[in-house]
N, CA, C and O of each residue as an XYZ file, in Angstrom:
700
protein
N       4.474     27.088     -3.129
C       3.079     27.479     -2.996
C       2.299     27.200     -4.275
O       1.169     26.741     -4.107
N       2.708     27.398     -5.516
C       2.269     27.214     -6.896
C       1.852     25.272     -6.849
O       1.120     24.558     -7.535
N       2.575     25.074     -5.913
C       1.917     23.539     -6.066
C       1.306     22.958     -5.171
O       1.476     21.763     -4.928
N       0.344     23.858     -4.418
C      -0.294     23.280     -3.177
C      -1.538     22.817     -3.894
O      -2.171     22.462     -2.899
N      -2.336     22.568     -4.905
C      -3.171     22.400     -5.448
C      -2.783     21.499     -6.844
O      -2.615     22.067     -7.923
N      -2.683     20.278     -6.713
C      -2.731     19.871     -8.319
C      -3.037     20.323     -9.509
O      -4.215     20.543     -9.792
N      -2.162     20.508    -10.282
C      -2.033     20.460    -11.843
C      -1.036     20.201    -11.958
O       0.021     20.501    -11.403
N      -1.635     18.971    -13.522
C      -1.234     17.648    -13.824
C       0.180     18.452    -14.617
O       1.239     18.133    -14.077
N       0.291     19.185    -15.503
C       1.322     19.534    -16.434
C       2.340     19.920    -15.114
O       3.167     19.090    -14.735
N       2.211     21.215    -14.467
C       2.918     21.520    -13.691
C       3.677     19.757    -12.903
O       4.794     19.302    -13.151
N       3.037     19.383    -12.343
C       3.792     17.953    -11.750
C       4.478     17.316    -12.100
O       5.460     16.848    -11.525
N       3.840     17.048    -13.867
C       4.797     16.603    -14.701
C       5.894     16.943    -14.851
O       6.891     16.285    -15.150
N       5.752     18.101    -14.628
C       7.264     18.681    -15.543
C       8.172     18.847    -13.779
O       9.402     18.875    -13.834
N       7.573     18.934    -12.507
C       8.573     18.812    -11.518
C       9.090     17.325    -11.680
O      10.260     17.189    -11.323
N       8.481     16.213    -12.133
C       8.664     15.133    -11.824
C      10.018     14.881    -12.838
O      11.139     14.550    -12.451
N       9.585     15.136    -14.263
C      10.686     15.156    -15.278
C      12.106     15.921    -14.931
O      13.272     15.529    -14.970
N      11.566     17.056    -14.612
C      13.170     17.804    -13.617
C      13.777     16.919    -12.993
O      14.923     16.617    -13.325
N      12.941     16.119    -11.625
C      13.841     15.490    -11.114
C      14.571     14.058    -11.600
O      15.629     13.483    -11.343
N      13.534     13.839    -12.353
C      13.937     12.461    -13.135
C      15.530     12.696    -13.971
O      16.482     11.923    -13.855
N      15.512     13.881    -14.761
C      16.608     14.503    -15.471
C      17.813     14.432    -14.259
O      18.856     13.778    -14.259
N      17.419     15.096    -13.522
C      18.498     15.891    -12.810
C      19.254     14.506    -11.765
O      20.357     14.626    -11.231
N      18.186     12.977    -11.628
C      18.893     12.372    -11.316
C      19.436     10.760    -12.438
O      19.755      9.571    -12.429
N      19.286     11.496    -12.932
C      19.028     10.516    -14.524
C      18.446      9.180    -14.225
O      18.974      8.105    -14.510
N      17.293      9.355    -13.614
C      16.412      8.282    -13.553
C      16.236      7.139    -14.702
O      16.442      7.598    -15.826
N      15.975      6.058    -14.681
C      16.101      5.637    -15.227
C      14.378      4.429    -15.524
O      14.005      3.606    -16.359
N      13.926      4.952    -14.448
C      12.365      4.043    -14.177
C      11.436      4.999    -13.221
O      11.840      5.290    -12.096
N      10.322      5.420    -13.656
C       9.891      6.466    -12.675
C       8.753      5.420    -12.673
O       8.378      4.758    -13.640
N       8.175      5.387    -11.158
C       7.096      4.480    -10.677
C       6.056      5.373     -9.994
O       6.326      6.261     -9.186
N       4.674      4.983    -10.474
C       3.459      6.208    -10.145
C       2.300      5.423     -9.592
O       1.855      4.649    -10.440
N       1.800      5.386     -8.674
C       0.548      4.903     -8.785
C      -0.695      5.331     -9.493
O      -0.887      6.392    -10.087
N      -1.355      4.509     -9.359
C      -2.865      4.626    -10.178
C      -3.723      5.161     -9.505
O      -4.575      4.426     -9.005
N      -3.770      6.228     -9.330
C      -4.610      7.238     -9.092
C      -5.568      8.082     -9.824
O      -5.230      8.478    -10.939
N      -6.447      8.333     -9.460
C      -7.212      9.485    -10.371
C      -5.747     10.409    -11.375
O      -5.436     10.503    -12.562
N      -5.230     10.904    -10.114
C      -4.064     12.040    -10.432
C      -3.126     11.736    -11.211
O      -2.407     12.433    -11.926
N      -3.185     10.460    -10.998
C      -1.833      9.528    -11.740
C      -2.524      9.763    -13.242
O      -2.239     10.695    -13.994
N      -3.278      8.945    -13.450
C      -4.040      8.425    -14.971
C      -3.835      9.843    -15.724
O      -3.538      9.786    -16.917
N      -3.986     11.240    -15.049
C      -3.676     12.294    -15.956
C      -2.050     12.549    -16.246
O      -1.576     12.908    -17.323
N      -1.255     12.250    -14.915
C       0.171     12.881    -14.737
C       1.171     11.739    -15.185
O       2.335     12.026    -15.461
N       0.668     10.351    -15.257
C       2.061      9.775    -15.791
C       2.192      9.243    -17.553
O       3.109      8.576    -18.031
N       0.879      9.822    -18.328
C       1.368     10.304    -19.856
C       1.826     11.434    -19.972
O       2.451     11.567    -21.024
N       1.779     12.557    -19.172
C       2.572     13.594    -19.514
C       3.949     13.530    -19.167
O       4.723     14.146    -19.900
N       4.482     12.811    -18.045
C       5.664     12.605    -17.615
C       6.513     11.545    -18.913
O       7.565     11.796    -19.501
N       5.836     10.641    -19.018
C       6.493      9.726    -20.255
C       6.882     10.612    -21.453
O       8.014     10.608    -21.937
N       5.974     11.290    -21.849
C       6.332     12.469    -23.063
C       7.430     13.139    -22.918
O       8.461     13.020    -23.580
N       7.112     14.196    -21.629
C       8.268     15.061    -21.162
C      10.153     13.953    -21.033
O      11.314     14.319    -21.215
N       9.718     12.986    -20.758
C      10.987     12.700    -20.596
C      11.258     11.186    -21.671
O      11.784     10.190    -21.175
N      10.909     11.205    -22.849
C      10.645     10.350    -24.056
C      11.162      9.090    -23.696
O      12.085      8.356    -24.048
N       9.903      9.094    -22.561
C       9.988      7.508    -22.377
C       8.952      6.374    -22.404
O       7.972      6.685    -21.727
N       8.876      5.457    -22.830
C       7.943      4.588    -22.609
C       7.073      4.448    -21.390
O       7.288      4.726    -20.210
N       5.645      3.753    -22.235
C       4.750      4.025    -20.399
C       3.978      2.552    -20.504
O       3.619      1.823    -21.428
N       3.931      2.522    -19.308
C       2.950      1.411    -19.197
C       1.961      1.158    -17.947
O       2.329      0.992    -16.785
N       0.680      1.162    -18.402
C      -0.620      1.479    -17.391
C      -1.051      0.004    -16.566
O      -0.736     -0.991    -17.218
N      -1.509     -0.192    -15.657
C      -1.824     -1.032    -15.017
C      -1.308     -1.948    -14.384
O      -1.858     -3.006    -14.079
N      -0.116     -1.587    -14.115
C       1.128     -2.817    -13.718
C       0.762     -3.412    -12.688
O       0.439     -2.747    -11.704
N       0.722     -4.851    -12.663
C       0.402     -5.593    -11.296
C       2.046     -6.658    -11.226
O       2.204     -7.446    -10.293
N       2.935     -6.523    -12.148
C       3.937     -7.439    -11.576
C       5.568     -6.253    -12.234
O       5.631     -5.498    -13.205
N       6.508     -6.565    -11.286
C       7.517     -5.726    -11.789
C       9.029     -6.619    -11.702
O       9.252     -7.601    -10.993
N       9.436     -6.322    -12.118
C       9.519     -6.838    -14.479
C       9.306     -8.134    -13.998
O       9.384     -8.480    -12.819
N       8.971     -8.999    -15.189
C       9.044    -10.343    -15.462
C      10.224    -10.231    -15.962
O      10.778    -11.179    -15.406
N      11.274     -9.587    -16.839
C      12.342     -9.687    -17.300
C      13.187     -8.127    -17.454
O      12.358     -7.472    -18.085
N      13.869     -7.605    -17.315
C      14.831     -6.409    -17.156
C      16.276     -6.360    -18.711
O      17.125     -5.508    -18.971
N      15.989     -7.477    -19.282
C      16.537     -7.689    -20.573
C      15.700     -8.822    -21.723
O      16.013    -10.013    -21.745
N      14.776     -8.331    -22.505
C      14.430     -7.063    -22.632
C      13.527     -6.575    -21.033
O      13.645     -7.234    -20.000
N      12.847     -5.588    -21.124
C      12.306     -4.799    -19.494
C      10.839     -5.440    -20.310
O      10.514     -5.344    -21.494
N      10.280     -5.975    -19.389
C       8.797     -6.562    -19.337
C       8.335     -6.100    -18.365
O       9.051     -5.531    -17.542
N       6.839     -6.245    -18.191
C       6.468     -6.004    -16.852
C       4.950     -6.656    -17.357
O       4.444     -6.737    -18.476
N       4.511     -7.044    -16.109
C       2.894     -7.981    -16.062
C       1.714     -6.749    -15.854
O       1.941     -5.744    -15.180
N       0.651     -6.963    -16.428
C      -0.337     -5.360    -16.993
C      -1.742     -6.185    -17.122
O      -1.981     -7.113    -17.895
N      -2.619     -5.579    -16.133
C      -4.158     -5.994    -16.357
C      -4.711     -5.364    -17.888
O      -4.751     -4.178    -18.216
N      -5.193     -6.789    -18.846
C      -5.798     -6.186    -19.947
C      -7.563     -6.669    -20.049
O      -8.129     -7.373    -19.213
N      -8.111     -6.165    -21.116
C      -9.190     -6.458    -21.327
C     -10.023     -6.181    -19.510
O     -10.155     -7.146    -18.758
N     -10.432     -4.918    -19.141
C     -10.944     -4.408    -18.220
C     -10.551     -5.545    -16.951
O     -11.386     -5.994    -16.165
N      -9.457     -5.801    -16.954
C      -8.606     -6.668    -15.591
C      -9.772     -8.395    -16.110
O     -10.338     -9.083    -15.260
N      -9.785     -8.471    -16.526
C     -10.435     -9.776    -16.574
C      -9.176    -10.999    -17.459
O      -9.395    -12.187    -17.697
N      -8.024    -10.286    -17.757
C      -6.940    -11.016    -18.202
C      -5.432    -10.561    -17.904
O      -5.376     -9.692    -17.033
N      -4.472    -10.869    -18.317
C      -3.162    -10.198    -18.365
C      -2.136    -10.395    -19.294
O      -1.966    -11.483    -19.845
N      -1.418     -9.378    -19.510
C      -0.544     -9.417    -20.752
C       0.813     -9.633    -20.151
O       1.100     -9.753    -18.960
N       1.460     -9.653    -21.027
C       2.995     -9.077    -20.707
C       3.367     -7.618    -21.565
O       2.944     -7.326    -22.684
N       4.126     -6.940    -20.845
C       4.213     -5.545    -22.070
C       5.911     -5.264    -21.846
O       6.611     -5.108    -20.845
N       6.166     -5.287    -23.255
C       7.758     -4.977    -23.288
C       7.921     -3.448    -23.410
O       6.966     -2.916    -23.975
N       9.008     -2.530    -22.974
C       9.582     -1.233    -22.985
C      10.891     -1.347    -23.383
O      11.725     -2.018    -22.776
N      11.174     -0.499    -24.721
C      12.043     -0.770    -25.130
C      13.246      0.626    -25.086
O      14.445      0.586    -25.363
N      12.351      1.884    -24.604
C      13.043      3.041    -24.394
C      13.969      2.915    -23.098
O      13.718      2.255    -22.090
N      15.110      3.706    -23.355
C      15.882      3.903    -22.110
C      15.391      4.570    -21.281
O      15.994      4.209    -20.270
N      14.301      5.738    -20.821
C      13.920      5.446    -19.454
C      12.101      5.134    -19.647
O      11.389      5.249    -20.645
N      11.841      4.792    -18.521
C      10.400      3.951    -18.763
C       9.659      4.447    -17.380
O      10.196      4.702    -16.302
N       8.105      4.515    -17.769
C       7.450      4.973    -16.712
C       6.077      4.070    -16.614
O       5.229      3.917    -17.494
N       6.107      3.500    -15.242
C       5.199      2.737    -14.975
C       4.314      3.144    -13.672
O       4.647      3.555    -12.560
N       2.805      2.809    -14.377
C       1.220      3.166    -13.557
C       1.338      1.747    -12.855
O       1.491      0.799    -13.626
N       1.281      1.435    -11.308
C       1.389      0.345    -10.323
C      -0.442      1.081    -10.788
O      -1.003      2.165    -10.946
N      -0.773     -0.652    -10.837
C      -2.341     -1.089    -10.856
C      -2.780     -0.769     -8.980
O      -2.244     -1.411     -8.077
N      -3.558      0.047     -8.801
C      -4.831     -0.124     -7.605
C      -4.304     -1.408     -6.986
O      -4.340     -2.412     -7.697
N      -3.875     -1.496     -5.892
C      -4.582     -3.047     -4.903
C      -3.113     -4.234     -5.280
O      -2.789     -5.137     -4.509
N      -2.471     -3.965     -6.491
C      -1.588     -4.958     -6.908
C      -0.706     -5.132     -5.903
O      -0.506     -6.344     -5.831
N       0.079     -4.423     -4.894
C       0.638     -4.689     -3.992
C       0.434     -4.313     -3.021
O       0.035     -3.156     -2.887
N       0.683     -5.395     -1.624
C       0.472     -4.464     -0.207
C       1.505     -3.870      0.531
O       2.675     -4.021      0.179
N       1.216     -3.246      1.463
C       2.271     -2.734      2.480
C       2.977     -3.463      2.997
O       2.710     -4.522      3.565
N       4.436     -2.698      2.768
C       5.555     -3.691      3.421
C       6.542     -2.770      4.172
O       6.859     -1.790      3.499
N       7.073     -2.833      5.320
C       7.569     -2.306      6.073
C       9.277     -2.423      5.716
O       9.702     -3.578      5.691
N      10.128     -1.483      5.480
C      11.123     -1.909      5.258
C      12.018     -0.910      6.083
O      11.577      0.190      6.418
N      13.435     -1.377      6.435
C      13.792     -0.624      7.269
C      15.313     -0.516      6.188
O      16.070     -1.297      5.612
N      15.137      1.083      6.386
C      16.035      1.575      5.604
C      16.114      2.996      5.887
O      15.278      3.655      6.505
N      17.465      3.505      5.252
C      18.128      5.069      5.364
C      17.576      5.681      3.946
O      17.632      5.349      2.762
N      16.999      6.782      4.727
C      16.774      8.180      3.426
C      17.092      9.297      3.934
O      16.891      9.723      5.072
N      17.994     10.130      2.370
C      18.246     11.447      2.520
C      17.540     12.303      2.219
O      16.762     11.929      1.341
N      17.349     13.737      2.636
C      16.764     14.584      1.759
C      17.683     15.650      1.073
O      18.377     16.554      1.539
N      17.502     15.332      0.133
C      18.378     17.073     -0.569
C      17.077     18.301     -0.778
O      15.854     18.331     -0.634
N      18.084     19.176     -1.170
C      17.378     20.467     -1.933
C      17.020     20.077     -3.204
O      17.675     19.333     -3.933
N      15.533     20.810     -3.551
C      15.459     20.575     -5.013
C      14.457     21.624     -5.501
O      13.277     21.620     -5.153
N      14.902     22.362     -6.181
C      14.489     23.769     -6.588
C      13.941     23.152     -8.303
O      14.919     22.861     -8.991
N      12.989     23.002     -8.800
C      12.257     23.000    -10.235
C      12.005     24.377    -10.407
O      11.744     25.235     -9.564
N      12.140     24.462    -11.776
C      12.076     25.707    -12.631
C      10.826     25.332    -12.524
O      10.649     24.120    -12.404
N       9.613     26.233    -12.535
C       8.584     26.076    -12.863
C       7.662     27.600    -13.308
O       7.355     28.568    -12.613
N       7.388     27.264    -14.888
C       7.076     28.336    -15.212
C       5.313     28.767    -15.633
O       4.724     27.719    -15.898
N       4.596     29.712    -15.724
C       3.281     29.940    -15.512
C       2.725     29.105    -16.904
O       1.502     29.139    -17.036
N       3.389     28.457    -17.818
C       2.691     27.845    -19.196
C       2.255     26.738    -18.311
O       1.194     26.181    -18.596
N       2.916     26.349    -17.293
C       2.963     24.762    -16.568
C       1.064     25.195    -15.511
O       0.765     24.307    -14.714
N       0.236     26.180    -15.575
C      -0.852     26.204    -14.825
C      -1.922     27.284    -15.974
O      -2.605     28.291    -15.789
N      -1.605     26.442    -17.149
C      -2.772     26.746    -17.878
C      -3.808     26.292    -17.785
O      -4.531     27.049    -18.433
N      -4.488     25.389    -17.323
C      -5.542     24.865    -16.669
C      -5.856     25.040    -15.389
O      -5.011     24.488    -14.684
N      -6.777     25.612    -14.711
C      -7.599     25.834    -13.765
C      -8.821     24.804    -12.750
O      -9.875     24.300    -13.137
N      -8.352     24.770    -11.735
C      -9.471     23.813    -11.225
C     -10.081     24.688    -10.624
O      -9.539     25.633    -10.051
N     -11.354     24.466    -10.686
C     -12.765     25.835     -9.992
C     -13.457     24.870     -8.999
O     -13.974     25.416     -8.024
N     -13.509     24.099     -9.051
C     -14.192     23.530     -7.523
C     -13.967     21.168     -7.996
O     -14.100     20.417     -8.962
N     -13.528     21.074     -6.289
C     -13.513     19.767     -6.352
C     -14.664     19.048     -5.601
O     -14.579     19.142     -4.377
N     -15.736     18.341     -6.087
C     -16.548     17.701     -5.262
C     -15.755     16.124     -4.929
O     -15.057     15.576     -5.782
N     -15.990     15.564     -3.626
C     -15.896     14.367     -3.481
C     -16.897     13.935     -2.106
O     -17.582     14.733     -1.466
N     -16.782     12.531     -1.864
C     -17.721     11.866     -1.295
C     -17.196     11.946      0.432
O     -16.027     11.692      0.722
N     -17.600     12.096      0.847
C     -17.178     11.809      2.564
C     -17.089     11.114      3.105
O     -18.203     10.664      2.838
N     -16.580     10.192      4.028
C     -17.330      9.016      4.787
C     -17.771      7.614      4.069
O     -18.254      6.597      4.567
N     -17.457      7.905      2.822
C     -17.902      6.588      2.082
C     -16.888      5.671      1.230
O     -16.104      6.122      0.395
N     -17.017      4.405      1.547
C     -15.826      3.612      1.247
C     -15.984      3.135     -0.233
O     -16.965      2.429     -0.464
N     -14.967      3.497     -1.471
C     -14.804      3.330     -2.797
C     -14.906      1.887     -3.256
O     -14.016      1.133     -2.862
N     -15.919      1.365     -4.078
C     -15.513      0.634     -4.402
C     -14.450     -0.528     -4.754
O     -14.467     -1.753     -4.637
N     -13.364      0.563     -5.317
C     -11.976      0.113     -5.737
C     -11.500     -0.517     -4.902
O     -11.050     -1.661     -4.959
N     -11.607      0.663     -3.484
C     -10.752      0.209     -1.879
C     -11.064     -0.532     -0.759
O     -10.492     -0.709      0.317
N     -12.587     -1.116     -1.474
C     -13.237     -1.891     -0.316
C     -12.853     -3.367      0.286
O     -12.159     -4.115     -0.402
N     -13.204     -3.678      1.274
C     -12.624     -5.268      1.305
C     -14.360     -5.965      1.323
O     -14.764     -7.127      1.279
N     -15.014     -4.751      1.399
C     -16.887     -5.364      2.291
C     -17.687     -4.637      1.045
O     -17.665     -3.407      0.987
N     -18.327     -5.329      0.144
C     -19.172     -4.748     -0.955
C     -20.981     -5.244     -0.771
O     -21.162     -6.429     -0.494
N     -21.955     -4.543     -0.893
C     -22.801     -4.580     -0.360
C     -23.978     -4.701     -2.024
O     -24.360     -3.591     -2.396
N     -24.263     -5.393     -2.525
C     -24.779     -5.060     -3.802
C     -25.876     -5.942     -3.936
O     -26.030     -7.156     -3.803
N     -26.801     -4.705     -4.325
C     -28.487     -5.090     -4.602
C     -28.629     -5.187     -6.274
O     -28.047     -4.450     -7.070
N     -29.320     -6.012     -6.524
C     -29.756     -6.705     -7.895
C     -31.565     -6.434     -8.074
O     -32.334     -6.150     -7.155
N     -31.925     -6.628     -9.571
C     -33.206     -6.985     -9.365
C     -34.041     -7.086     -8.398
O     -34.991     -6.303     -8.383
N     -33.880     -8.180     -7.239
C     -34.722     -8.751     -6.356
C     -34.951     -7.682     -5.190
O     -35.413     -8.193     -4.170
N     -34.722     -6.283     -5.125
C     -35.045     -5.736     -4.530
C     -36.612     -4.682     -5.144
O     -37.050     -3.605     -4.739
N     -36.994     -5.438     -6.040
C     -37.962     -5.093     -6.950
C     -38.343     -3.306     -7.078
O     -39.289     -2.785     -7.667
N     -37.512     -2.818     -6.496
C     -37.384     -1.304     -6.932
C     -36.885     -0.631     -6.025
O     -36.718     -1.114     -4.905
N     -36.400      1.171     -6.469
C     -35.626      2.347     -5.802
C     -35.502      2.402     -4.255
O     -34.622      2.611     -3.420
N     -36.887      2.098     -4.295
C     -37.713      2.260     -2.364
C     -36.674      1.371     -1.133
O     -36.417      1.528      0.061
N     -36.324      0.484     -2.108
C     -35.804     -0.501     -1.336
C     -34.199     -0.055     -0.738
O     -33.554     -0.213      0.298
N     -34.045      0.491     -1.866
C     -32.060      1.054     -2.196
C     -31.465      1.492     -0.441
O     -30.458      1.001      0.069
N     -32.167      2.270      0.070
C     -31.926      2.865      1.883
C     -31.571      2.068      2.210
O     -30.411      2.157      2.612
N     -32.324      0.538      2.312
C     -31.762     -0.382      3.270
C     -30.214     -0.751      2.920
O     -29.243     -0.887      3.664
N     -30.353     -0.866      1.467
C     -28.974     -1.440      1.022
C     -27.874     -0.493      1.901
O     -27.102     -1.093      2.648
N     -27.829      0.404      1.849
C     -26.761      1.410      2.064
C     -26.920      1.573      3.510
O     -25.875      1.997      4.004
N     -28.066      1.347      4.561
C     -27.693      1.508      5.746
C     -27.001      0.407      6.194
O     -26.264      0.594      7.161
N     -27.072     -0.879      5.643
C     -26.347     -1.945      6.103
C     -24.993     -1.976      5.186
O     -24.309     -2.949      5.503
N     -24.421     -1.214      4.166
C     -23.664     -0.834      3.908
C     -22.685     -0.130      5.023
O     -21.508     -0.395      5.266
N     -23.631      0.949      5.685
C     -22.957      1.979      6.547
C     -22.538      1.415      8.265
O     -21.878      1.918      9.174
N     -23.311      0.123      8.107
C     -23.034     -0.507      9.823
C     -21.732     -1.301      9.079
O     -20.641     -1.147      9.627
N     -21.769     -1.859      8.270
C     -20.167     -2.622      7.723
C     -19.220     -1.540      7.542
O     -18.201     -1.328      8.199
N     -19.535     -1.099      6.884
C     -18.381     -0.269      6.500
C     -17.743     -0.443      5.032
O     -16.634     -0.238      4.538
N     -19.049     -0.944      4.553
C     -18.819     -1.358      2.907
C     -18.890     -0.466      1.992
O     -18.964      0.604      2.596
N     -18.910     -0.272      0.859
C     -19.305      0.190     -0.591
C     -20.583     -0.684     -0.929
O     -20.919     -1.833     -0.640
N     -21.005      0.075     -1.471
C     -22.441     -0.222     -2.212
C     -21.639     -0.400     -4.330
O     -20.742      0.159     -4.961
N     -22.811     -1.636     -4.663
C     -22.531     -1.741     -5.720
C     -24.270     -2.102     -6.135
O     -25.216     -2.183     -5.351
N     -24.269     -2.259     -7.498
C     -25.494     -2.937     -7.835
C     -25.461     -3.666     -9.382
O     -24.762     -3.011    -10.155
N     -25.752     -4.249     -9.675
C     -26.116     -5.407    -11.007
C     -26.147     -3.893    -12.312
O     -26.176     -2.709    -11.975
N     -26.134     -4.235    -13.278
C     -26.325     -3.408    -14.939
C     -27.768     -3.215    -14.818
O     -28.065     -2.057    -15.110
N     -28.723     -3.901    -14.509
C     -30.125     -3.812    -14.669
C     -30.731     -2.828    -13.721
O     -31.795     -2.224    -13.860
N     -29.847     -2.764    -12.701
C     -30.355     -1.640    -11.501
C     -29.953     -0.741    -11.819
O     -30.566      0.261    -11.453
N     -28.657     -0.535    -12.709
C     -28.072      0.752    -12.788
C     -28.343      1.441    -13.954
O     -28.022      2.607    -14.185
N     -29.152      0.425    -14.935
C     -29.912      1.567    -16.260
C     -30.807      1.784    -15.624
O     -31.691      2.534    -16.039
């Protein structure tokens, strides 16, 4: 029940339990809002190397590389990990769904989890309804200048809302 509500430390430290308890050796997170807070605390807790934005997994496993959007995704690096266990942020969008057919168990798994782990408080979450994220869109709908002002913005977004797009707009619209 203590974890029906996110917090990031608390997660961390279930995640590190289980990582310990199965001596993990690579813990894989996506890039999530939730993620970007919970997988530097997990790297700490379990003194391991981290690496954010992964779009390829490994380029090499001796030494452990892995391929990483740099310079705001407009390039890419390679990033070496040199700790024995390593924790990697999968980049947004870098891979798709793949169906695989395979056997899973479940065990029991009881984490110690103690009240230092929900020193932070969340008091209210706003989010958007009905509206498709930028990040996750395949249909982007974006007004520039030439809509010569605010008045205009409705249309953008109702033909946004018959696609089923995200709305974006140019730097000049958005100062």
């Amino acid at each position: 029940d203590k974890l029906a509500g996110f917090t990031a430390k608390a997660y961390a430290d279930v995640i590190k339990q289980a990582a310990e308890k199965e001596s993990t050796k690579l813990v894989l997170l996506s890039s999530t809002t939730d993620s970007l807070y919970l997988a530097p605390l997990v790297a700490v807790g379990l003194n391991a190397g981290f690496a954010s934005n992964v779009v390829g997994l490994p380029v090499s496993t001796s030494p452990f590389q892995v391929k990483r959007h740099a310079f705001s995704n407009k390039a890419f690096n390679t990033t070496e990990i040199n700790t024995d266990v390593k924790v990697i942020a999968l980049a947004k969008n870098s891979y798709g769904v793949f169906e695989s057919n395979g056997a899973a168990s479940a065990e029991d798994f009881s984490p110690n989890i103690g009240d230092n782990d929900f020193g932070v408080k969340t008091e209210s979450v706003d989010r958007t309804a009905g509206k498709v994220t930028i990040a996750d869109a395949d249909v982007v709908v974006s007004g520039g200048r030439g809509m010569k002002g605010p008045e205009s913005w409705g249309m953008l977004e109702e033909l946004a809302g018959v696609l089923g797009a995200a709305t974006a707009c140019s730097k000049p619209v958005s100062d």
